[in-house]
C-alpha positions as CSV (number, residue, x, y, z in Angstrom):
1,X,81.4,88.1,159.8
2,X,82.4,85.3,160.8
3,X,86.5,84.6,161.4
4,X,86.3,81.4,158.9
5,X,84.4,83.6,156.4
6,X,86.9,86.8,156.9
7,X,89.8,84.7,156.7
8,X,88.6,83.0,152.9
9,X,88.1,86.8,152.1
10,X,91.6,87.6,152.7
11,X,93.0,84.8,151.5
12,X,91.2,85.2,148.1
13,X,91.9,89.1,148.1
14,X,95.8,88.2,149.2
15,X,96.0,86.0,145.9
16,X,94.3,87.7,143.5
17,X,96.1,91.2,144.4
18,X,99.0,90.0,144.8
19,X,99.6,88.1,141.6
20,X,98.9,90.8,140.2
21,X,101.8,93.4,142.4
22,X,104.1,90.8,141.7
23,X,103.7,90.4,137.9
24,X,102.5,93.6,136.7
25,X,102.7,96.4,139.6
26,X,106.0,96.0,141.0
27,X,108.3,97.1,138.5
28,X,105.8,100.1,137.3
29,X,105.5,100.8,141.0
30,X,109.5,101.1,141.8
31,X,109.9,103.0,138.7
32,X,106.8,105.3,139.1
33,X,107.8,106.3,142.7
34,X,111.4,107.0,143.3
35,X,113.6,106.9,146.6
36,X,114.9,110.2,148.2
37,X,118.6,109.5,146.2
38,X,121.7,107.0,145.7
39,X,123.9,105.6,148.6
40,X,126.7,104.5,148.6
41,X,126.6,100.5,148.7
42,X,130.1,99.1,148.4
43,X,133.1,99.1,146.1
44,X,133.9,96.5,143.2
45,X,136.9,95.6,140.8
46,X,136.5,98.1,137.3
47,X,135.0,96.3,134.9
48,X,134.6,97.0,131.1
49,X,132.1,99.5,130.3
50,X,131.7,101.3,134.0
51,X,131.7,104.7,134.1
52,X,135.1,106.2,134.7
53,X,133.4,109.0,137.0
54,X,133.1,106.1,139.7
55,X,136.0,105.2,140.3
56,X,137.2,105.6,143.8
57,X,140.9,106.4,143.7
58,X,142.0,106.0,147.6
59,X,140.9,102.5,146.8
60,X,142.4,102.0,143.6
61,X,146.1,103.6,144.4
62,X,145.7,101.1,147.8
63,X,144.7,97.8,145.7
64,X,146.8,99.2,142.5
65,X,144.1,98.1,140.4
66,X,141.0,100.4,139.2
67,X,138.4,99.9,141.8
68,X,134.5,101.6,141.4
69,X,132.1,102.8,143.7
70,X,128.8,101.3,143.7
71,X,125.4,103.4,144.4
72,X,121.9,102.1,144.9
73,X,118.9,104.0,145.2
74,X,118.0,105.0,149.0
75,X,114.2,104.2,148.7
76,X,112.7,104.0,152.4
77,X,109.4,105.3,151.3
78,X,105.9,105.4,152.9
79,X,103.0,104.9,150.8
80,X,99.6,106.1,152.5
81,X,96.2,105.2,151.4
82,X,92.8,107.1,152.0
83,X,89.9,105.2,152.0
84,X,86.7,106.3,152.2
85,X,84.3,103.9,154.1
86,X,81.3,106.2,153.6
87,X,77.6,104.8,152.7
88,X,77.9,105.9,149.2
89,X,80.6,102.7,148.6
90,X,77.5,100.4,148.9
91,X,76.2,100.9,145.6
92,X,76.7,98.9,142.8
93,X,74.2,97.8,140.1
94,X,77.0,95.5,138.3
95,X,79.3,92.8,139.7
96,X,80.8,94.7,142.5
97,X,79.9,97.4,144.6
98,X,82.6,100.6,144.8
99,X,83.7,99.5,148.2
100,X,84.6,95.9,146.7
101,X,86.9,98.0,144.0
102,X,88.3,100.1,146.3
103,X,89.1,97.3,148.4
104,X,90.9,95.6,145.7
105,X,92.7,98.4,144.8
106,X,93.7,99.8,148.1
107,X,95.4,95.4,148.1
108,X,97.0,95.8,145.2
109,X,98.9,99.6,145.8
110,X,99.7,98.3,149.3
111,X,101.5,94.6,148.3
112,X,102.9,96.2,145.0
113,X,104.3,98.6,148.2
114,X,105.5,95.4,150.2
115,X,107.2,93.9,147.3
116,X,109.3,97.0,147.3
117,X,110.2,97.2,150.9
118,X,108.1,100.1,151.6
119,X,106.1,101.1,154.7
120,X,102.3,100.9,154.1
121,X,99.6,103.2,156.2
122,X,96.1,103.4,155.6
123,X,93.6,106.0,157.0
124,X,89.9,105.2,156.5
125,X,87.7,108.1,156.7
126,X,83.7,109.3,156.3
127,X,82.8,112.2,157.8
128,X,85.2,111.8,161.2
129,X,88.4,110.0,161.4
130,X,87.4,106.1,161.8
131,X,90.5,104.3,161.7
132,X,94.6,105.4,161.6
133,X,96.7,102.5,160.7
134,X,100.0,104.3,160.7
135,X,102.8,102.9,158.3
136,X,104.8,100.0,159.0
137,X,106.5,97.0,156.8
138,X,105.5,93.9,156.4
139,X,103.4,91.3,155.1
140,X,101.5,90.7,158.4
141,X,100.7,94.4,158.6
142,X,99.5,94.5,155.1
143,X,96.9,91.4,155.6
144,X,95.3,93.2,158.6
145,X,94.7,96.3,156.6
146,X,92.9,94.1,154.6
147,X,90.8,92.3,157.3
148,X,89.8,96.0,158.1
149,X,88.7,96.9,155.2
150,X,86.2,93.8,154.7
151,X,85.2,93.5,158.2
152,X,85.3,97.4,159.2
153,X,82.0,99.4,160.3
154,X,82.1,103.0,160.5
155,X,80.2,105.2,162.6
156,X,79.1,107.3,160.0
157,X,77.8,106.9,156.5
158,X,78.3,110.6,155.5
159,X,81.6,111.8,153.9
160,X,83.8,114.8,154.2
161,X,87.3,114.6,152.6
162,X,88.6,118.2,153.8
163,X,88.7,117.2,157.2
164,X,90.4,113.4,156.1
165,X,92.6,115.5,153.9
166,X,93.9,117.5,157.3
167,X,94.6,115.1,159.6
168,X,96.6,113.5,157.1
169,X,98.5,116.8,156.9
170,X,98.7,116.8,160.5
171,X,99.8,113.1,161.5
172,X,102.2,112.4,158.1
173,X,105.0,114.9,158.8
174,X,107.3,113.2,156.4
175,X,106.7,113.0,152.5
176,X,105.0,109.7,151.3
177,X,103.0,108.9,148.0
178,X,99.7,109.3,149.2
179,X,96.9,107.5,147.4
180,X,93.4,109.3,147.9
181,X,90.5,106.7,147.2
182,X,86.9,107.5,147.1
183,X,83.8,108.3,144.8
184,X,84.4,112.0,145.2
185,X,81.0,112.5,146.1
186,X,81.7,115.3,148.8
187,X,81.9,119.0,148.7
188,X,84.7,122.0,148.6
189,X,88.4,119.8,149.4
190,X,90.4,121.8,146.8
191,X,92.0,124.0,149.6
192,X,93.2,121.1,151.7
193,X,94.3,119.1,148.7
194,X,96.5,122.0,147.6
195,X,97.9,122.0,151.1
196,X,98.8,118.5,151.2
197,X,99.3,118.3,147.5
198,X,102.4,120.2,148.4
199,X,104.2,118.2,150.6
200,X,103.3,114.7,149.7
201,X,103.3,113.0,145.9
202,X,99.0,112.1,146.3
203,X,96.8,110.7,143.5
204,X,93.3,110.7,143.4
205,X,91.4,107.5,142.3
206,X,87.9,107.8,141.6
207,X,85.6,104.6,141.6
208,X,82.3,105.5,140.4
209,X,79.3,102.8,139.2
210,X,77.6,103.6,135.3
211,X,74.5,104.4,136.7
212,X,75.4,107.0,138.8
213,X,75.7,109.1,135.7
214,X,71.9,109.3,135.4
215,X,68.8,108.6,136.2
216,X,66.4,106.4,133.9
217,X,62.7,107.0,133.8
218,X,61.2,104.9,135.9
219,X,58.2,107.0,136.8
220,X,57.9,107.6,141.0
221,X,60.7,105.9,142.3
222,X,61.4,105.5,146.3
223,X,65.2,106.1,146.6
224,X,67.5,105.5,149.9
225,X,70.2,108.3,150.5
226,X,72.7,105.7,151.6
227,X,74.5,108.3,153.3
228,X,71.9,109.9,155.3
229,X,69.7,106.8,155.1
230,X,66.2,108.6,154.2
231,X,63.8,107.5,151.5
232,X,63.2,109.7,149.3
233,X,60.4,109.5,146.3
234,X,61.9,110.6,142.9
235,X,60.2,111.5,139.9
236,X,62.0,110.0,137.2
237,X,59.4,110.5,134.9
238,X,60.2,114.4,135.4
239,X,62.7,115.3,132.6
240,X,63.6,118.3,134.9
241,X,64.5,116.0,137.5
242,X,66.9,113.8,135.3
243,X,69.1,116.9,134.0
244,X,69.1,118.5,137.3
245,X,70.5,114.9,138.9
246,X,72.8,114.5,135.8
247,X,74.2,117.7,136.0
248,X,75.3,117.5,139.8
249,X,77.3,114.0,138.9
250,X,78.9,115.8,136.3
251,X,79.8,118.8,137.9
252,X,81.2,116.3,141.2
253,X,83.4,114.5,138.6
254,X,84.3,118.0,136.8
255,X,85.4,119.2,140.5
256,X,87.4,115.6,140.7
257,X,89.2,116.6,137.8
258,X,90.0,120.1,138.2
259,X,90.9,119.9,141.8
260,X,93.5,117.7,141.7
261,X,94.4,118.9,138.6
262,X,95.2,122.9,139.9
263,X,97.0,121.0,143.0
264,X,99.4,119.1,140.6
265,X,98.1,115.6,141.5
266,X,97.5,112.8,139.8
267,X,94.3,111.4,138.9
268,X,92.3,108.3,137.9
269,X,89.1,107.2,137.3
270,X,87.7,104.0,137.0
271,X,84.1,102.1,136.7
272,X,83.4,99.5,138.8
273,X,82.6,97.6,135.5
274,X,86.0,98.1,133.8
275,X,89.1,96.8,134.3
276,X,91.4,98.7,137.3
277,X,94.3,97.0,136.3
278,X,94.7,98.8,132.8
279,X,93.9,101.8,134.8
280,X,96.8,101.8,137.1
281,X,99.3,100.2,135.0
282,X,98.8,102.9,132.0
283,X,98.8,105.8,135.0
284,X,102.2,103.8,136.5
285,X,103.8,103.6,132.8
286,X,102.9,107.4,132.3
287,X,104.5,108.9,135.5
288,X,107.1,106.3,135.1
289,X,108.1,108.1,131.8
């Protein structure tokens, strides 16, 4: 791509996201995901209506007027996003492939991040490690996660979120809201999940197109693994063939659900064909209760 083109793509991915972390994210976002505590800030003259618990009384018997301590929440936090760059991402038979929404979203969570002073990470994963950003603040460091998202090409096109889901383990010693953002199309992660699960607050968000769901008949139909990039001829026509497809997507997103839900993470799922920011906002506004 060329740097002209990849800049425009920022640019338009930096305005759209982050219109939409600073008029509808931020606040959800602060009051989803809490700091560690309150510190102590300063002290101020009592006024009417403070809490009487807050007064500091060294101050007050020096000043001989009612003087109260002032707290603020200590929020320092680290919010980590995995991506997965896999093959599958490149489907799409609406507007937008997957990888465009999860590119969007992965914006969004990171500037709603920024606008609240937090460090942003991202780790972008198939089925091998293909890029650690580790987490720093900054509006500059959130624009070049971007430019790797839209311009990044991974070594492999396959996908295996166990071994994502341990190196994260491994590398993130301190506890950060994790973000977990893929189609979920891979095998047997419920172990490491619960492992990390434990230590960090993670949410799963599940992009998946309409007509992965199932298959129509179309009689014998060439179709290209994107993963493992062999052609295979399906035979739509075969009714066997259709439940046997539909009933793997359904058990992948039943495995979504009730792995993350045993683990005591969150969880979304969204089409690439409906509307992300509902999604997040009404997940934000739920937590945030």
């Amino acid at each position: 791509m060329e740097t002209k083109d990849l800049l425009k793509k920022v640019r338009k991915i930096e305005i759209k996201t982050r219109r939409l972390s600073d008029h509808i994210f931020g606040g959800e976002y602060h009051s989803t995901f809490k700091g560690r505590g309150m510190t102590f800030s300063e002290v101020r003259q009592y006024q009417f209506g403070d809490d009487v618990r807050a007064i500091d009384w060294n101050v007050t018997a020096r000043q001989n007027e009612p003087y109260i301590k002032v707290f603020e929440e200590e929020r320092e936090l680290t919010l980590m996003m995995v991506v997965d760059v896999s093959g599958s991402g490149l489907f799409g038979t609406t507007n937008a492939f997957k990888k465009d929404l999860l590119i969007e979203i992965t914006a969004t969570l990171a500037f709603s991040a920024l606008q609240n002073n937090d460090k942003v990470g991202v780790l972008l994963f198939t089925d091998q490690i293909e890029l650690f950003i580790p987490p720093k603040k900054g509006k500059s460091h959130v624009l070049r996660i971007i430019r790797e998202l839209l311009e990044f090409k991974p070594k492999s096109q396959k996908t295996n979120l166990s071994m994502a889901l341990k190196y994260l383990g491994n590398v993130l010693k301190k506890k950060a809201i994790v973000f977990v953002l893929s189609d979920f199309i891979s095998e047997e992660y419920l172990q490491s999940l619960r492992i990390v699960g434990k230590k960090h607050d993670l949410t799963g968000i599940r992009v998946y197109d309409p007509k992965e769901e199932q298959i129509p008949n179309l009689g014998l139909v060439p179709v290209l693994d994107a993963e493992t990039g062999k052609i295979k001829t399906v035979a739509t026509q075969s009714k066997t063939v259709r439940n046997a497809y539909e009933k793997y997507q359904r058990e992948r997103k039943e495995y979504f659900e009730e792995s993350f839900r045993k683990s005591g993470c969150g969880q979304i799922s969204c089409r690439v064909d409906e509307s992300y920011v509902k999604k997040l906002l009404g997940y934000f506004k739920q937590r945030g209760r």
